[in-house]
DRENVODREN-904208 format. One record per residue: residue in three letters; z, x, y of N, C-alpha, C in turn. Coordinates in steps of 0.001 Angstrom, whole numbers, padded with zeros to 6 digits, always signed. Layout:
ALAZXYZXYZXY...
This chain:
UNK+057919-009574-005555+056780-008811-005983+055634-009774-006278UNK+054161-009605-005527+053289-010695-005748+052390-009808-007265UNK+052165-010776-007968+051384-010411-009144+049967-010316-009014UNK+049020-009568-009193+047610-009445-008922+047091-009336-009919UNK+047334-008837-011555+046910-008818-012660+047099-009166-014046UNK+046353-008988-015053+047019-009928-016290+046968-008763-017751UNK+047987-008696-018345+047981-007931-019551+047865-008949-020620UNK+046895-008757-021690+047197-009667-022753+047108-008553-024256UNK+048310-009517-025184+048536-008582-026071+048411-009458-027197UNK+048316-008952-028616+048637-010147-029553+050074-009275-030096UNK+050688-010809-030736+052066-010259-031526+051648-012061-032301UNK+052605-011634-033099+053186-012848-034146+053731-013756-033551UNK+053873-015342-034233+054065-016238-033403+055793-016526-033127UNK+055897-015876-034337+057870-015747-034865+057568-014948-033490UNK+057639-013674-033122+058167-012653-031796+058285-013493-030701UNK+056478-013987-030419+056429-015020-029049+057568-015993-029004UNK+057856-016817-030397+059029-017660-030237+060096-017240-029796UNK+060625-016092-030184+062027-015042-029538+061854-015250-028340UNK+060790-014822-027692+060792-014336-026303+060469-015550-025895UNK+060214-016901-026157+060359-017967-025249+061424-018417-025391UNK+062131-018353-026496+064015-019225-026578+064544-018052-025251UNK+064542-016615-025112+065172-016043-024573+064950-016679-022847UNK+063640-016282-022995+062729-016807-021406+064204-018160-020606UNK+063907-019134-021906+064166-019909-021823+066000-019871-021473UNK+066741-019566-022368+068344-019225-022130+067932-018103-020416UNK+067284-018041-020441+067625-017307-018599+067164-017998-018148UNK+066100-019114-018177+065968-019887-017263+065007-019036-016059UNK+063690-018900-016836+062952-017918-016354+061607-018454-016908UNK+060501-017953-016543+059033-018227-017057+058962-016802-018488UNK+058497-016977-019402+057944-016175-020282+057143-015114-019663UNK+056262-014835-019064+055722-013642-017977+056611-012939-017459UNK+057708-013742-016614+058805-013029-015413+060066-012180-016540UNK+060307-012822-018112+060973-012048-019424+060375-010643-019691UNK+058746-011421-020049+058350-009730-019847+058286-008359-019133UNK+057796-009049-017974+058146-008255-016433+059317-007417-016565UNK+060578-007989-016761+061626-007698-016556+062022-006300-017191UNK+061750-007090-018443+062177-006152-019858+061145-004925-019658UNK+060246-004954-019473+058813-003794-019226+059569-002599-018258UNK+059941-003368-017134+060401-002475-015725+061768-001997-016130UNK+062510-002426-017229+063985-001813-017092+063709-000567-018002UNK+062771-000975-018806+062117+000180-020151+061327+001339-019407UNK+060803+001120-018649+060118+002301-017785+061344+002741-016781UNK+062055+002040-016144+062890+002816-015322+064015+004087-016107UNK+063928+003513-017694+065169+004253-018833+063938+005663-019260UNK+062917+005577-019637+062022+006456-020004+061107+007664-019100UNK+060858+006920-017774+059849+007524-016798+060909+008903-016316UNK+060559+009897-016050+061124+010832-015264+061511+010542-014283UNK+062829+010704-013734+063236+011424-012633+062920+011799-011660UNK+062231+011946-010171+062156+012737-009617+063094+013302-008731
């Protein structure tokens, strides 16, 4: 999937740290964590068709 755009959010620096140790134990970029986690959360919530 090529990326064409940018979301920016604020959170706390404790959260960001979570999500870079995690990034990090997968052995992944911090962006491609979010990505991930975003698309499995919309695929559990979005309707059905």
């Amino acid at each position: 999937m090529k990326t064409d755009t940018q979301i920016c959010f604020r959170t706390t620096s404790e959260f960001k740290a979570r999500l870079e140790a995690q990034a990090q134990r997968e052995h992944r970029p911090l962006s491609n964590l979010i990505t991930k986690v975003l698309e499995e959360y919309l695929e559990q919530v979005e309707p059905k068709h």
